[in-house]
N, C-alpha and C positions, 0 to 999 in steps of 0.2 A: 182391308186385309190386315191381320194383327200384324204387328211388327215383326215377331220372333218366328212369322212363318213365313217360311221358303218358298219364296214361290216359283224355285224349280222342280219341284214337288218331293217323288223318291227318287235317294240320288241309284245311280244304274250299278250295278255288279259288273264289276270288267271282266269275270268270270261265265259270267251267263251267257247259255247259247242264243244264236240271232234268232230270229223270227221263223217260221220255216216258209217257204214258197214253195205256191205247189207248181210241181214240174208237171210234165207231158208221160205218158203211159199209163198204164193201166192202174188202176188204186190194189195198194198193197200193205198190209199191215204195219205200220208207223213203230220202230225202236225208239223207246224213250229216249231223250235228252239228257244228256249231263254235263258238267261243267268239261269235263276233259276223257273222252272216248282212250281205252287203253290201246297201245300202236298191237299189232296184230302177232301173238305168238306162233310158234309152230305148229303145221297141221297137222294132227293124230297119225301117223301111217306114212308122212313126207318128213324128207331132211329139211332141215330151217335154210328158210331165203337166206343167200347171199349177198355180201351189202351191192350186189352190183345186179341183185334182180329186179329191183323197182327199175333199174333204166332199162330192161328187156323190154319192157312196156310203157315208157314214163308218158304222162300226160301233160298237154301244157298249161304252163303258168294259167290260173285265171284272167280272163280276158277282161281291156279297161278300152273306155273309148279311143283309147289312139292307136291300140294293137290288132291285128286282125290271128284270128285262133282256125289254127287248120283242124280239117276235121279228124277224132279220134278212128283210126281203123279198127276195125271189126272181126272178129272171130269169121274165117272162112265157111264156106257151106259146108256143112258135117259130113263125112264119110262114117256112118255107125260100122259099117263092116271093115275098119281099120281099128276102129278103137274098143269093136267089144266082138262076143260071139253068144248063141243060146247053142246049147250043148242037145245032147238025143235026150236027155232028160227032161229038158225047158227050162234048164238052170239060167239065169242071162248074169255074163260076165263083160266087166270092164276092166282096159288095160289103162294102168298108171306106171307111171315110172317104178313105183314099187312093186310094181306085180300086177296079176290080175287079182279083179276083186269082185265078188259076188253079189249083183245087189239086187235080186229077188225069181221070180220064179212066170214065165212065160206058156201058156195052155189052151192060148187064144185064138191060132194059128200057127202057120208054118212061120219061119226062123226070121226070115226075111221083110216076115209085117211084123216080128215083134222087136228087131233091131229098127225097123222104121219108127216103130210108139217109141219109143226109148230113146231115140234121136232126137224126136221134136221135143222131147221134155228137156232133151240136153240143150236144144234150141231158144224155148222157155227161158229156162235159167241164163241164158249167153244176152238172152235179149233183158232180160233183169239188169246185169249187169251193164249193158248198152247205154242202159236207161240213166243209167247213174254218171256213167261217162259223160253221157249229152250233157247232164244238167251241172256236172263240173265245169264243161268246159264253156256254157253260154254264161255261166257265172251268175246262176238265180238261185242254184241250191244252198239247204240249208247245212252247211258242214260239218255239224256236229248229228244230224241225222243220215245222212249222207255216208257219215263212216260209220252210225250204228248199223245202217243196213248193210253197208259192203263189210263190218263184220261179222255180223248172221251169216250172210251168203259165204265167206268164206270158209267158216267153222263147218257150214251145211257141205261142203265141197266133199270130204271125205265119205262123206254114206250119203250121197245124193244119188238116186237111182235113176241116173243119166247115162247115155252112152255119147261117148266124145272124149275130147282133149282135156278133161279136169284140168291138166298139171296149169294149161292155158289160162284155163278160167283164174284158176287160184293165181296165177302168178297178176292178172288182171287184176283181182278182186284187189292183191297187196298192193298193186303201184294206186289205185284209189283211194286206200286207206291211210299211204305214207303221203300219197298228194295232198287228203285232207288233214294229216296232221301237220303237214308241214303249212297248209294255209289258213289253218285256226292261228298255228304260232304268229305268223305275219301278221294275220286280223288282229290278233292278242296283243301285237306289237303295236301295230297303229293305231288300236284304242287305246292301248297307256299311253304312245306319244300324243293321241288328243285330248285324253284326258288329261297328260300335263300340259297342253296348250292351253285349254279351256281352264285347269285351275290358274294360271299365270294369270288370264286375264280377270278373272272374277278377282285374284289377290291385289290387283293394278286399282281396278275400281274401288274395292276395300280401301286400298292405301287413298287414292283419291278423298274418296268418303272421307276418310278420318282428317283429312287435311282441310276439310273445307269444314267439318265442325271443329275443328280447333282456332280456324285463322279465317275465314269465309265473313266478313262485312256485308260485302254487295250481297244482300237479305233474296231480292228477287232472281238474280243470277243466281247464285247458291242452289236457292229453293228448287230453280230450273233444272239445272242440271243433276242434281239430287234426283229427281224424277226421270231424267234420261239415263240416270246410271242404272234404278231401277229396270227402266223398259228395257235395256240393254240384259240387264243383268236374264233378265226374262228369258231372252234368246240361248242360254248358254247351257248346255245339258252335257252329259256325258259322262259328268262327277259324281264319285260314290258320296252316300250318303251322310260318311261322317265329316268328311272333309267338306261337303257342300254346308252342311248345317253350321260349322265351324266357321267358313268364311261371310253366309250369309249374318250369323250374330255380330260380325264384326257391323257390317254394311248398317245391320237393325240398330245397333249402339251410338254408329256414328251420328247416322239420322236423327236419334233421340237426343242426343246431344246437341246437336245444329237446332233442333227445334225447341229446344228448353233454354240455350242461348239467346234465340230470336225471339223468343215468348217474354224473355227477363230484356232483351232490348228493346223489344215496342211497349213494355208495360212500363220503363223509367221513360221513355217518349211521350207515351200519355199524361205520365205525371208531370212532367216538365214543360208540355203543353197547356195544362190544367194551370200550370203556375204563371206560363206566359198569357194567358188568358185572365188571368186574376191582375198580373201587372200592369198587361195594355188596357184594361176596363179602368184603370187608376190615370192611366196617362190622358185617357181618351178626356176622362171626367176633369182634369187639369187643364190639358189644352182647350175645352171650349169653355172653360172658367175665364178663359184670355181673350178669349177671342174677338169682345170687344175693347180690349184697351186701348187708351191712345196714350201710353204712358209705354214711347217707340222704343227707347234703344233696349230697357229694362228687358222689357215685354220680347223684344228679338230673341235675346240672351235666351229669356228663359224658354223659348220654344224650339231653340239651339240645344237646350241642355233635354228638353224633353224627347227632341230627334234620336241624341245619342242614347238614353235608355229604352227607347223604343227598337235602336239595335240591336239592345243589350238583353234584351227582354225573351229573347227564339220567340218562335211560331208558335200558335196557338193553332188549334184546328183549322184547315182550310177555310172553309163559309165562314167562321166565326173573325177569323183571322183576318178576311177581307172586308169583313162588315165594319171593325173596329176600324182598322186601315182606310177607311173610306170618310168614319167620324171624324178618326184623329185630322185627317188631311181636310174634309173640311172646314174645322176649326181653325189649323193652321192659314188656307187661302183669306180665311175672313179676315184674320188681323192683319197677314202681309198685301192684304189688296186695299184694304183701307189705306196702309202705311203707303200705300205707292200711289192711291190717290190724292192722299196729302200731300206728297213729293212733289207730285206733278204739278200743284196749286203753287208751292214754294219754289220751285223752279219756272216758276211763270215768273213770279214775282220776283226771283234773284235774275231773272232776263232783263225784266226794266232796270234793275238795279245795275246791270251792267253795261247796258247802251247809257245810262245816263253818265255813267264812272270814266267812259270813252269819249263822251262830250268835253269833260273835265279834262282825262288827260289831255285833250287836243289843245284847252286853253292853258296847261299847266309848260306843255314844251315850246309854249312862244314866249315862254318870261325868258328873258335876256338881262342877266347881271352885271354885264360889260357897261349897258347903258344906262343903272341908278341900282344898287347894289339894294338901298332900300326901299324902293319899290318892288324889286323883284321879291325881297322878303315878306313885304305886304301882303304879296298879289299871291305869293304861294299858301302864306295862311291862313287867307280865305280862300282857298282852294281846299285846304287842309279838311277845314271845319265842313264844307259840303259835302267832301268824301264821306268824312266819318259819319254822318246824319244818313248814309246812303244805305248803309247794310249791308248785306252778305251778296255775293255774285254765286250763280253757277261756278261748283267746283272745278271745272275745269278750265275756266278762263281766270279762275282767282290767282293765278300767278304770273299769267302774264300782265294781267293791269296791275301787278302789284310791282311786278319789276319795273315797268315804265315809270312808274312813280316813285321808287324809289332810285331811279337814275336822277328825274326835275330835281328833288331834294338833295342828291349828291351834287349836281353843279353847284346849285346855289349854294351850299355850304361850305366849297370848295372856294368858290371864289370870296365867300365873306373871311375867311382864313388866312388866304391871299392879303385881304388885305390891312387885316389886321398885325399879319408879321411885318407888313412893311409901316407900318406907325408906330411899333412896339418900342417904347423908350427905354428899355432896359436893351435892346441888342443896338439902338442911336447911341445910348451911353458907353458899352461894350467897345465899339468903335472907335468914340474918342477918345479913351484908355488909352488902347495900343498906338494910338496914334502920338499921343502924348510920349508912353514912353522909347517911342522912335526918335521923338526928338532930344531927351533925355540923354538916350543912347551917344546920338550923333554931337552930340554937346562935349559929354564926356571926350573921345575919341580925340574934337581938335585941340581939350586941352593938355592931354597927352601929347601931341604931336608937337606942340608946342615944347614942351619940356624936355621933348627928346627922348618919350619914353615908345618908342615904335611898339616896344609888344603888348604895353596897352594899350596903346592905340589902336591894334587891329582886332584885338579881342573884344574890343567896344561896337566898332564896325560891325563884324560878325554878329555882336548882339542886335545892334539895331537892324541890323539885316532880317532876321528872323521872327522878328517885331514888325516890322513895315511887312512884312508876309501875312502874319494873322490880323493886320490892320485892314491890309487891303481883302482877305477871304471875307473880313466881318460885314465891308461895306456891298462886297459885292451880294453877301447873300441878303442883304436890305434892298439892294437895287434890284434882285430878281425877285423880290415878292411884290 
């Protein structure tokens, strides 16, 4: 379907009369249609209805499924000899409210069969009218034909060569013609009120539309519901045809925009797949350039560093995109399966090296420096030297034998400290300083005493006091090493 056509096709005339349906009765010449039947003027020879003669007769409402419609009554059986007379002449008169009135010439018979022919024609015409009645009132008539007929018959009412109630008929004919004006108006009414239903919703979906090609991402959603608004849009009739064409070019713009949007998104897509397809054929061709190396931590790094531009790179076409993905990654398993079978060789090998390390420590924590200070120092660096000749452990025991081992080297070194402070001739000399000058001191003091000088005297004391204090901390910290 081209864009810019409608496909609710012509939009309708809220003017234009409805379809006609054929009623019940006999076929009878059909008054054209027109947009608005004129309400019925006065009849040639009769005073004008009063506004209270449609309810001498009034009809009811058209009937809807929830109303039940009683039936219109009917013109009484005719009396001709109340309403006319044929004269010695064979004149044949009829009486209206305006007088009597002449309407042709009787020579057929006596008086009384020609008031009967004149009846039934007046009957004729009533049952005309009848007819138009019924089909008002079951609600199938076409209304604007409906009131062309009931105003033929009306007009015809004044020189209709019937004998009866004219005034009757006429005042019938008008309450069918004021019923049908008054139910076009309603119809007239409820199609503009559905015609602006129906354009609210087509202007809803428009607004939609244009929302989703200006701001609509999710490409398949979008595109979906584009299509339901469509099919929607399908169902919606009722709207003249300028207005319909109006809202549909909105609908047709929007779409053409959503889809020159989506066209200019999947076509930077391809491109930008085409480019990730150029980059992962580079990466692919890099990674199994590695793939055998045994040159580990480098070689890690660099298939580390080719992961992350392999992220960096977007998708390339699907199949293509997996096919690469499938190379790249089995490059990558070659080198890190290798790396892990090597591992697994060296951690064989760092297992012996640690059950033997365990041996050692068991001989290293039975040296006792309490019992030859240089033997224990002996015994530990030949321990020292086996360690070291031993290698690397499995990394996750390498700290526990490293602590046990550096606790043996902590005693031992503790205690040869030990006992070096306590031979230290510089804190044996330290000692006998203070010791010295304690007795200095107390030397002083007696001969002051002597002299009589008591306040040197005690000021001597108190020195050697405080002397004999740091004499005795010096020795005792020689005696606790």
């Amino acid at each position: 379907m081209n864009s810019n056509e409608n496909p609710s096709g012509t939009g309708e005339d809220p003017g234009a009369a409805a379809r006609p349906v054929p009623g019940p009765g006999p076929a009878r010449p059909q008054v054209p249609s027109t947009d608005r039947v004129p309400r019925p003027g006065p009849v040639p020879g009769r005073p004008a209805p009063t506004p209270n003669a449609v309810a001498e007769h009034q009809l009811p409402p058209r009937p809807t499924p929830e109303t039940h419609v009683a039936h219109v009554p009917t013109v009484p059986a005719n009396d001709p000899a109340k309403w006319g007379r044929i004269d010695e002449d064979g004149a044949v008169w009829v009486r209206t409210v305006d007088g009597e009135r002449k309407i042709g010439e009787w020579q057929a018979g006596d008086a009384d069969e020609g008031l009967t022919h004149f009846g039934r024609k007046y009957q004729d015409l009533a049952t005309e009218i009848e007819l138009l009645e019924s089909r008002i009132e079951s609600g199938t008539a076409d209304l604007g034909k409906t009131r062309a007929s009931a105003q033929a018959l009306l007009e015809s009412v004044p020189t209709a060569a019937v004998i009866g109630d004219l005034d009757a008929l006429a005042r019938r004919l008008e309450t069918v013609c004021a019923h049908c004006d008054v139910a076009v108006d309603e119809a007239r009414r409820r199609k503009d009120a559905r015609r602006t239903e129906q354009i609210a919703r087509k202007e809803a979906l428009a607004d939609e539309a244009e929302r989703i090609a200006a701001e609509g991402t999710q490409w398949k959603q979008a595109g979906d519901r584009l299509r339901a608004i469509l099919d929607e849009w399908k169902t919606i009739r009722g709207i003249d045809r300028k207005t319909d064409d109006q809202l549909w070019r909105r609908y047709s713009k929007a779409r053409e925009a959503f889809n020159r949007r989506r066209g200019s998104h999947f076509a930077e897509l391809d491109r930008q797949r085409a480019g990730a397809k150029h980059k992962k054929e580079e990466l692919v061709q890099r990674a199994e350039a590695l793939a055998d190396s045994t040159d580990w931590g480098p070689t890690a790094g660099a298939f580390r560093d080719l992961m992350a531009d392999w992220k960096q790179a977007g998708r390339a076409p699907r199949e293509i995109d997996d096919a690469l993905w499938a190379r790249f990654k089995a490059a990558q398993d070659t080198f890190f399966g290798a790396r892990k079978q090597m591992n697994a060789e060296i951690d064989a090998e760092y297992a012996e090296n640690a059950e033997a390390k365990e041996q050692l420590l068991a001989e290293a924590e039975r040296i006792d420096p309490a019992v030859g200070l240089d033997s224990a120092r002996a015994a530990l660096r030949g321990i020292q030297d086996r360690w070291e000749s031993l290698g690397k452990v499995p990394r996750d025991r390498m700290h526990g034998l490293e602590a046990r081992m550096r606790a043996v080297e902590t005693r031992v070194r503790e205690a040869a400290d030990a006992q070096w402070r306590r031979t230290d001739p510089e804190a044996l000399a330290r000692a006998a300083q203070f010791r010295e000058r304690v007795g200095q001191f107390d030397e002083q003091a007696r001969k002051a005493e002597a002299a009589g000088r008591a306040g040197d005297a005690e000021k001597a004391h108190a020195q050697a006091r405080q002397w004999r204090e740091w004499a005795e901390a010096a020795e005792t910290a020689i005696d606790d090493r």
